[in-house]
C-alpha positions in Angstrom: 91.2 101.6 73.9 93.4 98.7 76.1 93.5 95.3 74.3 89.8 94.3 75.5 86.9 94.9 72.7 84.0 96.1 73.8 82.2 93.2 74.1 84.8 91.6 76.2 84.0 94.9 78.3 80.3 94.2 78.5 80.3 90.5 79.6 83.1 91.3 81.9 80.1 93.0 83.8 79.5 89.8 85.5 82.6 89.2 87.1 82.8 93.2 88.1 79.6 92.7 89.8 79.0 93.7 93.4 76.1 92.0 94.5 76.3 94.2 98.1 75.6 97.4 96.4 72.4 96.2 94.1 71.0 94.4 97.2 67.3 93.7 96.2 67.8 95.0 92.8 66.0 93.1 89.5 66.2 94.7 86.8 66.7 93.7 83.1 68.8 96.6 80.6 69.4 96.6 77.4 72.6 97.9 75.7 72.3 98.7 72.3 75.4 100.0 70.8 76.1 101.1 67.4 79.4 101.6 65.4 82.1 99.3 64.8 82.2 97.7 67.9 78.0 97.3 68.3 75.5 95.1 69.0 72.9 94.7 71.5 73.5 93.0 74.7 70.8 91.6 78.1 72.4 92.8 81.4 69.9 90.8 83.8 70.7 91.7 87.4 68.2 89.4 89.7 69.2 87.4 93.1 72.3 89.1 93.6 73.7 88.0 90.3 74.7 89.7 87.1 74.6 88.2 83.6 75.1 89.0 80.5 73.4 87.7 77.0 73.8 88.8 73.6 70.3 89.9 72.0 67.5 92.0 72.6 65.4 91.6 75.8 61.9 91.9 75.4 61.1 93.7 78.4 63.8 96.0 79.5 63.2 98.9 82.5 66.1 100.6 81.1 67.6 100.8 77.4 71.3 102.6 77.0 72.1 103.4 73.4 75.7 104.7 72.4 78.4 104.7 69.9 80.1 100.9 71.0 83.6 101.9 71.1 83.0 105.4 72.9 81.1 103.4 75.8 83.9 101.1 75.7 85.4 103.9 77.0 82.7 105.2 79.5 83.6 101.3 81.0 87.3 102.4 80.9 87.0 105.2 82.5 88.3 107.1 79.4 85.3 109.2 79.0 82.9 110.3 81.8 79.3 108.7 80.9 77.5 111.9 82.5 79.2 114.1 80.5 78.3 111.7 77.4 74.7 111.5 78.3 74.6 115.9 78.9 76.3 115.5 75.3 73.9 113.4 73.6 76.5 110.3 72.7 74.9 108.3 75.4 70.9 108.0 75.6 69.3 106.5 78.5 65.5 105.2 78.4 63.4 104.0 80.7 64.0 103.6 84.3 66.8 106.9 85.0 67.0 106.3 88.5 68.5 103.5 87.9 70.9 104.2 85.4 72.0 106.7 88.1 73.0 103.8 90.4 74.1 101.3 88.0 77.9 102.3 87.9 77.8 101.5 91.7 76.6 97.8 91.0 80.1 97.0 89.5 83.8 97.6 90.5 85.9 100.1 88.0 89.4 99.3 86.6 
């Protein structure tokens, strides 16, 4: 991977955040990763802000679940995350339209 851990990835989300493409988006997601690099993170996207809590959100519209250091790489760009989710090494529940969207909220690289 580079010299970020996933969870440096994951809260990086907030900075990487473009509020003009999830204009009137709320949503709260849950990551739940599982592996080495795991744990289960809040991404709470509400008045065109983004952050990011460790834990497990009580009422989440959309739950990701993956292997933490291969969706450290979806984030990367080292593996394609619709190619993962085809696959099986990335599940999605809940709300799949916007899981479709959700790489557009944030700026790659």
């Amino acid at each position: 991977m580079s010299d970020l851990t996933v969870k440096e990835l994951i809260f990086n989300h907030e900075k990487a955040f473009q509020a003009d493409k999830a204009a009137g988006v709320e949503a709260v997601i849950q990551y739940h990763l599982t592996g080495d690099e795991g744990g289960d993170y809040i991404i709470n996207i509400k008045d065109d802000a983004c952050t990011v809590d460790e834990g497990t959100a009580e009422a989440a519209v959309m739950t990701l679940t993956a292997d933490g250091r291969y969706f450290g790489d979806v984030l990367l760009g080292k593996e394609d995350g619709m190619k993962g989710f085809m696959q099986g090494k990335l599940k999605l529940a809940g709300d799949l339209n916007l899981a479709m969207k959700l790489t557009s909220f944030f700026k790659m690289g």
